[in-house]
Biotite code that builds the C-alpha atoms (Angstrom):
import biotite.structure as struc

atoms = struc.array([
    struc.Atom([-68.962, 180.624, 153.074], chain_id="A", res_id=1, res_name="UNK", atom_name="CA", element="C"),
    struc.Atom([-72.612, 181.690, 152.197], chain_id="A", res_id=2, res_name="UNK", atom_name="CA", element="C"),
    struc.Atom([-74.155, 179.075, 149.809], chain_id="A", res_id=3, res_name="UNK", atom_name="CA", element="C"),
    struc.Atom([-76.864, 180.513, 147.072], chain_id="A", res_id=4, res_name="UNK", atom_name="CA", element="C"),
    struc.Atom([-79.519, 178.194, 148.481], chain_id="A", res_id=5, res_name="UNK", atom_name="CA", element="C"),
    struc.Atom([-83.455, 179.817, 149.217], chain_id="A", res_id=6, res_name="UNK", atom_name="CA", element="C"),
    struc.Atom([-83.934, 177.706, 152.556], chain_id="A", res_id=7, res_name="UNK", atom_name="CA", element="C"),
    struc.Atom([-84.126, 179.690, 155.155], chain_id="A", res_id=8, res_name="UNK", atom_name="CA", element="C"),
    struc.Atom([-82.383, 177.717, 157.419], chain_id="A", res_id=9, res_name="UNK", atom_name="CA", element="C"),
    struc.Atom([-78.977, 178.050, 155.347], chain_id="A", res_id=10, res_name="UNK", atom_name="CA", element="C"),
    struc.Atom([-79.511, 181.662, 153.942], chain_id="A", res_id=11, res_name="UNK", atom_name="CA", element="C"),
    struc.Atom([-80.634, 183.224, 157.101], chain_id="A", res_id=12, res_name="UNK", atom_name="CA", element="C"),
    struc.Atom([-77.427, 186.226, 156.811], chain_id="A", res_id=13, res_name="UNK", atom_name="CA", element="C"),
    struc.Atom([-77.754, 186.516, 153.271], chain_id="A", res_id=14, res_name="UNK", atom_name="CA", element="C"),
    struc.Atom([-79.385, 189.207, 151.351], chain_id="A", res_id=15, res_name="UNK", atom_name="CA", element="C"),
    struc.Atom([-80.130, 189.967, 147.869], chain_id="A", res_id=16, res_name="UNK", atom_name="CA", element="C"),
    struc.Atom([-79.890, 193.056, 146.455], chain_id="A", res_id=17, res_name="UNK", atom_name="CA", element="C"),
    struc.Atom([-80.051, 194.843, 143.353], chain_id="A", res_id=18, res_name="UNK", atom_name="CA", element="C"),
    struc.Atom([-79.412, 198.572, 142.069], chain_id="A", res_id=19, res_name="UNK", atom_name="CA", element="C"),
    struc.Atom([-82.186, 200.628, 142.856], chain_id="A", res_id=20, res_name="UNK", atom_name="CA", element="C"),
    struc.Atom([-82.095, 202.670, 139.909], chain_id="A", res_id=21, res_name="UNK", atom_name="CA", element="C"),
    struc.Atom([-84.962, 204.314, 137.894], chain_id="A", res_id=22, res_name="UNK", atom_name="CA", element="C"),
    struc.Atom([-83.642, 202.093, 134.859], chain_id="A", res_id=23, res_name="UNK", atom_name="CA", element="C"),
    struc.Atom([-84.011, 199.199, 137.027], chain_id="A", res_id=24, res_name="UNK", atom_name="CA", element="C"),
    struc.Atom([-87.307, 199.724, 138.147], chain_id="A", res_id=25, res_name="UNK", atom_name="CA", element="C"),
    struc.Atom([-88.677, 200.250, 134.839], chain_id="A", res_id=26, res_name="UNK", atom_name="CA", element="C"),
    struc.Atom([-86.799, 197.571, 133.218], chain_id="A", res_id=27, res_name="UNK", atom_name="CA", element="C"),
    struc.Atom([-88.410, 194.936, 135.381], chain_id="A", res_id=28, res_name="UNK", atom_name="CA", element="C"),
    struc.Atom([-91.756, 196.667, 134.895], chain_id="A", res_id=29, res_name="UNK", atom_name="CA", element="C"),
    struc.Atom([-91.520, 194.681, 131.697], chain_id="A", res_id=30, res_name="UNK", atom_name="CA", element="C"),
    struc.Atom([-91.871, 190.992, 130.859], chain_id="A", res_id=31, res_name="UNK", atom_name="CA", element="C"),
    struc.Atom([-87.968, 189.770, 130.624], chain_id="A", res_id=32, res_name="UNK", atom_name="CA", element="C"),
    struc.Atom([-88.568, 187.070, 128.122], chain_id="A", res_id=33, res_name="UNK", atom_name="CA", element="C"),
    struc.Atom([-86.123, 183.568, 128.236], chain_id="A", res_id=34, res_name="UNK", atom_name="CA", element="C"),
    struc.Atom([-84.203, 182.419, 124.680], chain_id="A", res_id=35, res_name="UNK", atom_name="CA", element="C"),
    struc.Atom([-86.687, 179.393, 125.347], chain_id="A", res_id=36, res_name="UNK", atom_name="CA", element="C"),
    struc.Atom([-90.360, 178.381, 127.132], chain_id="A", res_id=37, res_name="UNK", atom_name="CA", element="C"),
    struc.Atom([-90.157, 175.968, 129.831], chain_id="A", res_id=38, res_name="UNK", atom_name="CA", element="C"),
    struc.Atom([-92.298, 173.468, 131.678], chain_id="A", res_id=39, res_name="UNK", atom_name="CA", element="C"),
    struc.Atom([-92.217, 171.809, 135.672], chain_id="A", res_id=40, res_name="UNK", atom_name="CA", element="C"),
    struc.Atom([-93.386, 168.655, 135.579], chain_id="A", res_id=41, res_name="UNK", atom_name="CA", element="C"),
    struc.Atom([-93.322, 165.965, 138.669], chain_id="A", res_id=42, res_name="UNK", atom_name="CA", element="C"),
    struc.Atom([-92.950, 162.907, 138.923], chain_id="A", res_id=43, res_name="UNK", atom_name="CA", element="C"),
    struc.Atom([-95.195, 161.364, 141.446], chain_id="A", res_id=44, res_name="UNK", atom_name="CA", element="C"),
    struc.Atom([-94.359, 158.115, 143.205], chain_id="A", res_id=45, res_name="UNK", atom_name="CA", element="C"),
    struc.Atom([-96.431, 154.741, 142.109], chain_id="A", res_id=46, res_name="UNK", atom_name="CA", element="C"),
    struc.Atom([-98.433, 152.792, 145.008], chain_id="A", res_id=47, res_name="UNK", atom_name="CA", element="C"),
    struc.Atom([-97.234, 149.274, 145.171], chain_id="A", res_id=48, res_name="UNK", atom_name="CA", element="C"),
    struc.Atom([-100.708, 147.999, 143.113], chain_id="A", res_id=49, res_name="UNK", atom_name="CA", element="C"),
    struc.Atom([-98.975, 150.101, 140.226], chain_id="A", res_id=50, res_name="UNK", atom_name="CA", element="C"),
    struc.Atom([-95.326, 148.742, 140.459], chain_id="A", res_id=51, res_name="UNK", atom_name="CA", element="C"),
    struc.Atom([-95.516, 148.011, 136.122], chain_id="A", res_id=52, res_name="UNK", atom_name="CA", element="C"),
    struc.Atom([-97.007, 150.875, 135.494], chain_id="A", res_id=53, res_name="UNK", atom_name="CA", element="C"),
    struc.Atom([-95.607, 153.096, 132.869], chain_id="A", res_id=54, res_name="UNK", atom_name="CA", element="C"),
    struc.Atom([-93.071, 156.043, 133.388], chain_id="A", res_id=55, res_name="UNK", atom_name="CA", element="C"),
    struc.Atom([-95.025, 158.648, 131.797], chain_id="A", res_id=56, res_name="UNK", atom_name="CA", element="C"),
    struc.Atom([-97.912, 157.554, 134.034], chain_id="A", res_id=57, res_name="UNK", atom_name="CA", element="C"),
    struc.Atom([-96.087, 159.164, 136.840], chain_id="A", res_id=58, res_name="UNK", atom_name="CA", element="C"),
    struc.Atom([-95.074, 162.462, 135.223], chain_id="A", res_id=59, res_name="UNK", atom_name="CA", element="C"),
    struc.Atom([-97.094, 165.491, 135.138], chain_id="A", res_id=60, res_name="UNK", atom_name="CA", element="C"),
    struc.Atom([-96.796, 168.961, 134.118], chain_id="A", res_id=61, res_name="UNK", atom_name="CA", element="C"),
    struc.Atom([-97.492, 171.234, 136.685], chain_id="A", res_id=62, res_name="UNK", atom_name="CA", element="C"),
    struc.Atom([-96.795, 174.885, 135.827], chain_id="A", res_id=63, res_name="UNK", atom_name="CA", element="C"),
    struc.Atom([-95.072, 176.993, 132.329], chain_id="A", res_id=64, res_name="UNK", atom_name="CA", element="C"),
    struc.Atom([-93.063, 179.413, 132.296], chain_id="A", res_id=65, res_name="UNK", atom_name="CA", element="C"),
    struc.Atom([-91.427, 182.333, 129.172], chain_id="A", res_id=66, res_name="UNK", atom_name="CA", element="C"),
    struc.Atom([-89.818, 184.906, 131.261], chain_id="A", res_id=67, res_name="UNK", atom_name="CA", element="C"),
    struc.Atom([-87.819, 186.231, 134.105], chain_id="A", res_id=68, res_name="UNK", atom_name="CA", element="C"),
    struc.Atom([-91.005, 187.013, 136.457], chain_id="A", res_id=69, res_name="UNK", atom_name="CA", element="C"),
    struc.Atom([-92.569, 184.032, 135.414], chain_id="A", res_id=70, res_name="UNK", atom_name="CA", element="C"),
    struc.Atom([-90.173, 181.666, 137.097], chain_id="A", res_id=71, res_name="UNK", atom_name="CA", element="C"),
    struc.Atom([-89.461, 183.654, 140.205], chain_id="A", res_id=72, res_name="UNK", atom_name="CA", element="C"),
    struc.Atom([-92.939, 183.508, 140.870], chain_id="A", res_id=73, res_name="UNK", atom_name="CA", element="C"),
    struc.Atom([-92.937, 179.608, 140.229], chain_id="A", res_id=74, res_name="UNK", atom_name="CA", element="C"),
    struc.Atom([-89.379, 179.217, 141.733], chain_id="A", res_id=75, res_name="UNK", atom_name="CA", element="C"),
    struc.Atom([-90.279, 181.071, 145.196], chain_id="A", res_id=76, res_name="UNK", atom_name="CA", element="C"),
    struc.Atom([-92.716, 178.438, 145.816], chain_id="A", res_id=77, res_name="UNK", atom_name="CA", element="C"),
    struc.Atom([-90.974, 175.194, 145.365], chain_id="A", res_id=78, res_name="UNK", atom_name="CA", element="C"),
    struc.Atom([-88.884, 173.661, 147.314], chain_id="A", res_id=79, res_name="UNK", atom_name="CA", element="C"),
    struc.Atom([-85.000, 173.519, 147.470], chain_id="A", res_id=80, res_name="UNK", atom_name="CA", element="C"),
    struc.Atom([-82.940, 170.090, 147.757], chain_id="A", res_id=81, res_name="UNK", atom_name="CA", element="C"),
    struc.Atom([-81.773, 170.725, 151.452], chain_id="A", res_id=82, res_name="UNK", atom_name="CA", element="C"),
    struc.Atom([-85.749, 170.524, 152.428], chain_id="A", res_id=83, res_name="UNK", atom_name="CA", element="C"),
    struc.Atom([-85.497, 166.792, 151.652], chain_id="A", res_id=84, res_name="UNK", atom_name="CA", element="C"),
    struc.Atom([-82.962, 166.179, 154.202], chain_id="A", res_id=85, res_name="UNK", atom_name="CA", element="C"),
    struc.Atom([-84.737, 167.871, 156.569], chain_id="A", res_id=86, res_name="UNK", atom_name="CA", element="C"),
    struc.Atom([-88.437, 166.502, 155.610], chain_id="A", res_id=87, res_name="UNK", atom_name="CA", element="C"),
    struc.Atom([-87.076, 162.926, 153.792], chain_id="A", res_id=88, res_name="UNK", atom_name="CA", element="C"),
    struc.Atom([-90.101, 163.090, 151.164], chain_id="A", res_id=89, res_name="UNK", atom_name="CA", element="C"),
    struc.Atom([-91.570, 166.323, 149.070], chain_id="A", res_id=90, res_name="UNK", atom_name="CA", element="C"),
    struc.Atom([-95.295, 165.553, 148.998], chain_id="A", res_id=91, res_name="UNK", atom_name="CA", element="C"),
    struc.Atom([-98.289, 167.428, 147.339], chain_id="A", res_id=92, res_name="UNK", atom_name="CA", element="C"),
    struc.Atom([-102.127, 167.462, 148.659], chain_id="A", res_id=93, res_name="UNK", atom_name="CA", element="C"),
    struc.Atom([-104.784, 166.485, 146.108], chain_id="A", res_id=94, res_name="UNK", atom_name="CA", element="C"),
    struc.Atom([-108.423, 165.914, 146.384], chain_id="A", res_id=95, res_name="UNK", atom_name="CA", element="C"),
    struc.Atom([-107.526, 162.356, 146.809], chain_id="A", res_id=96, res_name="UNK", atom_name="CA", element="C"),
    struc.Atom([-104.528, 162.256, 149.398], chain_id="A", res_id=97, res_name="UNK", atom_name="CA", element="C"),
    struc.Atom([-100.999, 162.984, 149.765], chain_id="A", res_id=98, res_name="UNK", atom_name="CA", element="C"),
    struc.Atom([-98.962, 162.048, 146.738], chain_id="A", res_id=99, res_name="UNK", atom_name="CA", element="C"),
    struc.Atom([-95.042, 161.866, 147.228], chain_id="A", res_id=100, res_name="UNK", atom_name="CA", element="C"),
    struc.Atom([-92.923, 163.060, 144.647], chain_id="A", res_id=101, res_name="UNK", atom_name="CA", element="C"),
    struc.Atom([-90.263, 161.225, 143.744], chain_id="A", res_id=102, res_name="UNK", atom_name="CA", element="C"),
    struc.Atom([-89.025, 164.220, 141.235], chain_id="A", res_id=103, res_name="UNK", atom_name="CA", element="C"),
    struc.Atom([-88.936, 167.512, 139.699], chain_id="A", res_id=104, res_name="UNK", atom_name="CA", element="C"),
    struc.Atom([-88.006, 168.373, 136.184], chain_id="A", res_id=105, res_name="UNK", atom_name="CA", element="C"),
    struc.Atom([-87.728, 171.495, 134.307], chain_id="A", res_id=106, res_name="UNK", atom_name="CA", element="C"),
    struc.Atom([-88.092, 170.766, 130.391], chain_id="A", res_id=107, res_name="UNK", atom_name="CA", element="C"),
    struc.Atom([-88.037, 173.094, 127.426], chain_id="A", res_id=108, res_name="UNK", atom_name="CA", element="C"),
    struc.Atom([-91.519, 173.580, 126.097], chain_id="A", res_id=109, res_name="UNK", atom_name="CA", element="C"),
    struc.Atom([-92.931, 170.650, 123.698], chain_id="A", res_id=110, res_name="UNK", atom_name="CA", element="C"),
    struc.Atom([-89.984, 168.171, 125.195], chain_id="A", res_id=111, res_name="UNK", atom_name="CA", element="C"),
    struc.Atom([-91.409, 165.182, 127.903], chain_id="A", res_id=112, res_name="UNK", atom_name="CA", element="C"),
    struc.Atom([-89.217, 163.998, 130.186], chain_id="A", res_id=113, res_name="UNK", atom_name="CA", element="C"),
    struc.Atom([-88.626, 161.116, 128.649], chain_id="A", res_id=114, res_name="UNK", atom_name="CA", element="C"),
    struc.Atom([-85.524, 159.160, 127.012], chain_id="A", res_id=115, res_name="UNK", atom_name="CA", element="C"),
    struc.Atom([-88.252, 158.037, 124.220], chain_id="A", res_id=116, res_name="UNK", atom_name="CA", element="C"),
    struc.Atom([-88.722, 161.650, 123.621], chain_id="A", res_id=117, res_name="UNK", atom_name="CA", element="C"),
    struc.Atom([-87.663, 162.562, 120.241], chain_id="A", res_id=118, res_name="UNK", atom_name="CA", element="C"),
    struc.Atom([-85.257, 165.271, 121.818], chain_id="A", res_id=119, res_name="UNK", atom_name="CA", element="C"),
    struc.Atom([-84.067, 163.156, 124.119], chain_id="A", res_id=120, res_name="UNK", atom_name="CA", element="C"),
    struc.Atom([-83.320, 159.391, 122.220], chain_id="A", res_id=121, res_name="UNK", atom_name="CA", element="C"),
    struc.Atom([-80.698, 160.422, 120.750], chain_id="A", res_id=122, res_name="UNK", atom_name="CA", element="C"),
    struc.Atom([-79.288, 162.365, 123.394], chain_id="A", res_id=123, res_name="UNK", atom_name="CA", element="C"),
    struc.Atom([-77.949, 161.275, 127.224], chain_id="A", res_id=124, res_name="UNK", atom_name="CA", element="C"),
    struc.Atom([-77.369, 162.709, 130.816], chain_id="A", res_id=125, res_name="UNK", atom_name="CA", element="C"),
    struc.Atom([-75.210, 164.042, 132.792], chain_id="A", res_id=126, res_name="UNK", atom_name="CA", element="C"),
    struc.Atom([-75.591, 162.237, 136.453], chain_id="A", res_id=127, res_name="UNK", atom_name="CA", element="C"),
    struc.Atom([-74.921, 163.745, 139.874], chain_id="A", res_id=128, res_name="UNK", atom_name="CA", element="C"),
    struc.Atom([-75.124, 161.726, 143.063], chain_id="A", res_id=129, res_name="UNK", atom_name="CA", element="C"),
    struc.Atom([-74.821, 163.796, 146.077], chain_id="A", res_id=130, res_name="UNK", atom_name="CA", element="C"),
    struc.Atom([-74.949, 162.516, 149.824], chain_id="A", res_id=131, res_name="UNK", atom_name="CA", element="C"),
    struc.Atom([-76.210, 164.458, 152.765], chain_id="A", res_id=132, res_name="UNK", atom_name="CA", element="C"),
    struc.Atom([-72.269, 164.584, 153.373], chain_id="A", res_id=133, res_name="UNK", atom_name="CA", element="C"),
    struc.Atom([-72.310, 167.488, 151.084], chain_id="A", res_id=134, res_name="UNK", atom_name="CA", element="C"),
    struc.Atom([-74.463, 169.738, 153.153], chain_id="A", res_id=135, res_name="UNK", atom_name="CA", element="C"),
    struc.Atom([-78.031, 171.101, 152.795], chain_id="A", res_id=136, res_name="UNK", atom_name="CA", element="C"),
    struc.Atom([-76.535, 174.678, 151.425], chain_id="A", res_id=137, res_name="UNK", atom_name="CA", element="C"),
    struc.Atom([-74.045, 173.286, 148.940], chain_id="A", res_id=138, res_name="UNK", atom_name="CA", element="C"),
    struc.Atom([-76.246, 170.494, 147.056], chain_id="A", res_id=139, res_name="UNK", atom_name="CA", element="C"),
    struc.Atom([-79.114, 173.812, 147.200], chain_id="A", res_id=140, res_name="UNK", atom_name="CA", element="C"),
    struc.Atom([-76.310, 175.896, 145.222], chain_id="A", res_id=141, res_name="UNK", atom_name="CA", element="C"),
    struc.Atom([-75.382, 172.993, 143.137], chain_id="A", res_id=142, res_name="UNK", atom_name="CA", element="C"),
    struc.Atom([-79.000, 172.829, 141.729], chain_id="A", res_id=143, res_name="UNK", atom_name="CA", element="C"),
    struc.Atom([-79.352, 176.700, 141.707], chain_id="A", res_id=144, res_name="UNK", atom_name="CA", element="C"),
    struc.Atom([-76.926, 177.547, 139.896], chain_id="A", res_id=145, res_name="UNK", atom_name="CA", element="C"),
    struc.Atom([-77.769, 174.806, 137.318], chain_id="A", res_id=146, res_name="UNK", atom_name="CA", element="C"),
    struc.Atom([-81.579, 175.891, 137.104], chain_id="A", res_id=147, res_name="UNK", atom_name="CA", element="C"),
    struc.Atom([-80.746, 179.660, 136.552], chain_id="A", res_id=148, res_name="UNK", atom_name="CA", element="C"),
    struc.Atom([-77.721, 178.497, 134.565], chain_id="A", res_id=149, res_name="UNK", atom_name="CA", element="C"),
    struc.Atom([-80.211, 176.301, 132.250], chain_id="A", res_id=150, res_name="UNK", atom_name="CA", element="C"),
    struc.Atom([-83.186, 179.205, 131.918], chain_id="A", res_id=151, res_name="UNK", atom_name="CA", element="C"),
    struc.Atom([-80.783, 182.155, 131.351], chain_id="A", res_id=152, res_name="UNK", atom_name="CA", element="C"),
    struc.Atom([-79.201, 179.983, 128.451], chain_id="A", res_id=153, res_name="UNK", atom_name="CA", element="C"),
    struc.Atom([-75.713, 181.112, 129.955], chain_id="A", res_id=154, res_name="UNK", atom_name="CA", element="C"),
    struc.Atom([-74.746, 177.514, 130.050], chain_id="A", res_id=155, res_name="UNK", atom_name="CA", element="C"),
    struc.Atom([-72.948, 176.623, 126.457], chain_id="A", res_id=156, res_name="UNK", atom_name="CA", element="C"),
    struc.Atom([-74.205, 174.939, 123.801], chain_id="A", res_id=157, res_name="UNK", atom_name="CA", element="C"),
    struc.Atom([-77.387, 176.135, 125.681], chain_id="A", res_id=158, res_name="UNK", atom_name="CA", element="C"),
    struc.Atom([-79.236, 174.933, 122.815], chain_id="A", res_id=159, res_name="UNK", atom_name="CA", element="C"),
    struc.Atom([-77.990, 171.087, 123.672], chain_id="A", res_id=160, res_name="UNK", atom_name="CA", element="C"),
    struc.Atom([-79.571, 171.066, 127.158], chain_id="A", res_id=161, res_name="UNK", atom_name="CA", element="C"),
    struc.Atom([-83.171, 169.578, 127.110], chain_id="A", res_id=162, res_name="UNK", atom_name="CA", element="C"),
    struc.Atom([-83.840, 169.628, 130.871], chain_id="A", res_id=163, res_name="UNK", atom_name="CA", element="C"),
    struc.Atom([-83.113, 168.466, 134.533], chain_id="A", res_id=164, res_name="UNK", atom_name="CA", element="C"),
    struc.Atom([-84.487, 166.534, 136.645], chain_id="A", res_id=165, res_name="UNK", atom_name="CA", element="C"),
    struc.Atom([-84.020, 166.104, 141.157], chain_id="A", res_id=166, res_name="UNK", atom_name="CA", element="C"),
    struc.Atom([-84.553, 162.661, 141.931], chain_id="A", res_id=167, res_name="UNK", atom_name="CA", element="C"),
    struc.Atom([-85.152, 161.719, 145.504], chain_id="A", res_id=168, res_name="UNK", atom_name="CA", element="C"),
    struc.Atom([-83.077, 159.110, 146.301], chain_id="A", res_id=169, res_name="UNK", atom_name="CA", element="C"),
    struc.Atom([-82.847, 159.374, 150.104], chain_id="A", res_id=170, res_name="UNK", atom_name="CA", element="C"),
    struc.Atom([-85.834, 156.322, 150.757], chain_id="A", res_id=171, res_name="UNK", atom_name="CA", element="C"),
    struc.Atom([-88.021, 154.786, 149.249], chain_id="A", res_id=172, res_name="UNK", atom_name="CA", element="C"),
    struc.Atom([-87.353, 150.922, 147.682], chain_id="A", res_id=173, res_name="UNK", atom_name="CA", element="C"),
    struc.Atom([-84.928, 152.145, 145.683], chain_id="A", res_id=174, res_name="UNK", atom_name="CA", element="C"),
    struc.Atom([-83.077, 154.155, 148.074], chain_id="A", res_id=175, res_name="UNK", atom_name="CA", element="C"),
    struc.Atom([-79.656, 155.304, 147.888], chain_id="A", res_id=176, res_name="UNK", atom_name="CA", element="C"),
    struc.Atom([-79.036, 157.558, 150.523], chain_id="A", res_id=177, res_name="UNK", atom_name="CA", element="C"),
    struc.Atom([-78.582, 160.460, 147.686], chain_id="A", res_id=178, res_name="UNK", atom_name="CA", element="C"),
    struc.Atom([-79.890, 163.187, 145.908], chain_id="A", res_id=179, res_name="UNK", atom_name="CA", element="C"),
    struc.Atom([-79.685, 162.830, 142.378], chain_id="A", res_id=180, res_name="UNK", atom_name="CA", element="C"),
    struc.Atom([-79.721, 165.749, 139.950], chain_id="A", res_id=181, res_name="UNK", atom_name="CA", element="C"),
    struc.Atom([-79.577, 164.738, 136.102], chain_id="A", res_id=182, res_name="UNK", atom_name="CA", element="C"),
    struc.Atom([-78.907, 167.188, 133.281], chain_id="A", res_id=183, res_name="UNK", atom_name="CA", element="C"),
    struc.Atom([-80.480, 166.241, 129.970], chain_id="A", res_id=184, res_name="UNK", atom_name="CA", element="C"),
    struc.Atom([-78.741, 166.772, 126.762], chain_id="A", res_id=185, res_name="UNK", atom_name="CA", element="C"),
    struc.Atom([-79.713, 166.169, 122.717], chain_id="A", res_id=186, res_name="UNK", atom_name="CA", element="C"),
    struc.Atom([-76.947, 164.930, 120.603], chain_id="A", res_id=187, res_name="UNK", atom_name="CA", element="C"),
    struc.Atom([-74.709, 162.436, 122.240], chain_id="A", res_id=188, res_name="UNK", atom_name="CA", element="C"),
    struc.Atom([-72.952, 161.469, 119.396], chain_id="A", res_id=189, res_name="UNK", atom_name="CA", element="C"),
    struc.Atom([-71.656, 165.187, 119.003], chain_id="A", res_id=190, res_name="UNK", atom_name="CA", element="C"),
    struc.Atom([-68.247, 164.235, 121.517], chain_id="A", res_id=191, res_name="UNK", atom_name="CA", element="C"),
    struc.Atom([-66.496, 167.317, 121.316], chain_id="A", res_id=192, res_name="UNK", atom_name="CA", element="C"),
    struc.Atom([-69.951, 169.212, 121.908], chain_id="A", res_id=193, res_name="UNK", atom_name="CA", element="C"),
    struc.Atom([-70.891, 167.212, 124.775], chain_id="A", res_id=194, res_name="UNK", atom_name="CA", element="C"),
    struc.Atom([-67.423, 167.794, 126.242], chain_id="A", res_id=195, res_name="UNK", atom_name="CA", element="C"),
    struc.Atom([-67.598, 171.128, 126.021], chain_id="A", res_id=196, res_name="UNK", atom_name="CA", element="C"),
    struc.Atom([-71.084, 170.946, 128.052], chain_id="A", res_id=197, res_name="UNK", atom_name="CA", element="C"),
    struc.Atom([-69.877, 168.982, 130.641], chain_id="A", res_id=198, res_name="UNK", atom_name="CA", element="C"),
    struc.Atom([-67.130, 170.968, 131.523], chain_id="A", res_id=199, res_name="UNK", atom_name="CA", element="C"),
    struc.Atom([-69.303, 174.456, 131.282], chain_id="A", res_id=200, res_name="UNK", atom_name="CA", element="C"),
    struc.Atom([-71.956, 172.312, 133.539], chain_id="A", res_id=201, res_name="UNK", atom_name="CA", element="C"),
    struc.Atom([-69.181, 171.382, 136.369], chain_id="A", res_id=202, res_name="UNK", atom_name="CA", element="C"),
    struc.Atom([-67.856, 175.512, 136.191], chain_id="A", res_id=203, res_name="UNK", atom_name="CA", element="C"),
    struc.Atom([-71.616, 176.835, 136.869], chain_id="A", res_id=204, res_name="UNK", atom_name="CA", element="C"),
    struc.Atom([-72.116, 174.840, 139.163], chain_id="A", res_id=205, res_name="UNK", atom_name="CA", element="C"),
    struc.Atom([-69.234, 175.013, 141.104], chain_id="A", res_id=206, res_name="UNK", atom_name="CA", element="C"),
    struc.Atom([-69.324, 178.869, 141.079], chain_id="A", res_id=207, res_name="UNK", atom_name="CA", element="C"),
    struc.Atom([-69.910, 180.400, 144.543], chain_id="A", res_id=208, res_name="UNK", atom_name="CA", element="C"),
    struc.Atom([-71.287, 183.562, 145.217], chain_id="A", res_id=209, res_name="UNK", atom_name="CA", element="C"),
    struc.Atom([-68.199, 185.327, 145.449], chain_id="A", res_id=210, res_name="UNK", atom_name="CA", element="C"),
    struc.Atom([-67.574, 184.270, 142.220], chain_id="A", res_id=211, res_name="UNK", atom_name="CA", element="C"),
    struc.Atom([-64.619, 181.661, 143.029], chain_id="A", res_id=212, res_name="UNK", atom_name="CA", element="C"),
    struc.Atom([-64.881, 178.210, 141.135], chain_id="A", res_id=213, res_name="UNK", atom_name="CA", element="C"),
    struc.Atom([-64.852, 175.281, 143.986], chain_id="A", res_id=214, res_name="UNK", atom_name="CA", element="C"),
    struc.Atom([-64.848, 171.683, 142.986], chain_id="A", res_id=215, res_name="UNK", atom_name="CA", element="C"),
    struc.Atom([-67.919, 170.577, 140.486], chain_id="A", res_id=216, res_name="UNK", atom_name="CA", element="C"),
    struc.Atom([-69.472, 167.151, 142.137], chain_id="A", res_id=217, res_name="UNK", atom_name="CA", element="C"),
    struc.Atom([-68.357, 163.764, 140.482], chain_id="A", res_id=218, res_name="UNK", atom_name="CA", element="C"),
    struc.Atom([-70.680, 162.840, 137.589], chain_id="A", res_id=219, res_name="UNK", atom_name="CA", element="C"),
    struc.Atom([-71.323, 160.104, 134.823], chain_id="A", res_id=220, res_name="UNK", atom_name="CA", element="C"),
    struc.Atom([-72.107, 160.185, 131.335], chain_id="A", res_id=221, res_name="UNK", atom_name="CA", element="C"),
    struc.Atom([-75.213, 158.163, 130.373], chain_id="A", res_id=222, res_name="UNK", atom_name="CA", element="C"),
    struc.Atom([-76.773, 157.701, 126.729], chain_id="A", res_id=223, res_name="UNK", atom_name="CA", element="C"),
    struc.Atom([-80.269, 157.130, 126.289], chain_id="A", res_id=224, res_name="UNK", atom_name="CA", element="C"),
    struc.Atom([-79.323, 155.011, 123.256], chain_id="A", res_id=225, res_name="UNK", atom_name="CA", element="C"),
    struc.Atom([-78.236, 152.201, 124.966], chain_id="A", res_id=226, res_name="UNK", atom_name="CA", element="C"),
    struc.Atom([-79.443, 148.505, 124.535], chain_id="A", res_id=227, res_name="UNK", atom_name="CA", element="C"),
    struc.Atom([-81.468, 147.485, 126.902], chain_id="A", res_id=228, res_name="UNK", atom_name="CA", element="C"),
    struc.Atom([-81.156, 150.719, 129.446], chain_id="A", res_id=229, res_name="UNK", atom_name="CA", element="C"),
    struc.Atom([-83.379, 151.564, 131.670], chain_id="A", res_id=230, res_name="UNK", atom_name="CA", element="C"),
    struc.Atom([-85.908, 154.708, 131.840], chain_id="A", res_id=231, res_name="UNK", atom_name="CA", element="C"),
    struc.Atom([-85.702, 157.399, 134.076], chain_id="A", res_id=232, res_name="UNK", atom_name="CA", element="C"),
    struc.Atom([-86.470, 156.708, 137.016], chain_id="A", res_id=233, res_name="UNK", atom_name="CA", element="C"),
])
């Protein structure tokens, strides 16, 4: 079964199509405007000499984006989970060197990715670990399906999400042979909302192209309230 991944090496037969009518056309003439703004930050990883440095040291925005074209144009260019089980690291080249990123985020406009964010300290996360077991195609349509799921605001309460984040997990010293993809939520205290996220989060991303519902990954609940628990990481 074709997965709805944008690597190559697991789309190769699959095309994408639309209508090619004169409505369309014009329509996408226009700026397509999201219900909200976002930002793509990374996460780069520290060099040993920095091991107490601060979280938000590491984090940087990178890009912002308001409408349809916007992200494909962003999207197109970045790269999909199955290219770290292929390459092991994402890296990016600046003046200085190659940096490695450890993680990529995509976070509603004016909200850091950060549990000390005001946004985000009340809120929690919704935690996916997925081995290579899975396959390069099905973790890609996993994370695709939350992304567009997330920006289109088709994901309900839409307005409870925050942001994600894809951890690289698969080396490094703290390695644990998985790809971790986190969903970021306001409101944890709000049960029967968070619920109903969770379960609305498991069916999107689940959904295949053929529109059949497979099996969502395992996931835990974390809260960002929590004595003593740790940052992201």
């Amino acid at each position: 079964m074709a997965c709805l991944s944008f690597n190559e090496n697991f789309n190769s037969n699959l095309k994408f199509m639309t209508d090619n009518s004169e409505e369309n056309d014009e329509m996408l003439k226009k700026d397509l405007p999201l219900r909200y703004n976002w930002s793509i930050w990374e996460q780069i990883m520290q060099s040993s000499d920095k091991a107490n440095a601060q979280y938000s040291d590491a984090t940087h925005k990178v890009a912002s984006f308001s409408t349809v074209q916007e992200f494909w144009k962003l999207w197109n260019h970045m790269p999909q989970p199955s290219e770290l089980l292929e390459q092991k690291r994402m890296v990016r080249e600046q003046p200085d060197g190659l940096h490695v990123i450890d993680a990529i985020m995509i976070f509603r406009e004016n909200i850091r990715p950060e549990w000390e964010d005001k946004w985000n300290a009340t809120g929690g996360h919704f935690q996916f670990q997925l081995k290579p077991t899975v396959g390069g195609g099905q973790v890609d349509e996993y994370w695709n399906n939350l992304v567009l799921g997330m920006i289109g605001a088709t994901i309900e309460p839409a307005g409870m999400i925050t942001g994600v984040r894809l951890v690289d997990k698969l080396s490094g010293p703290r390695a644990a042979n998985v790809i971790r993809i986190e969903v970021w939520f306001s409101n944890y205290d709000d049960t029967q909302a968070v619920n109903t996220l969770k379960k609305n989060i498991e069916k999107c991303m689940a959904t295949h192209l053929d529109g059949s519902v497979g099996t969502a990954p395992k996931n835990d609940t974390k809260a960002h309230s929590q004595p003593g628990g740790s940052k992201a990481h």
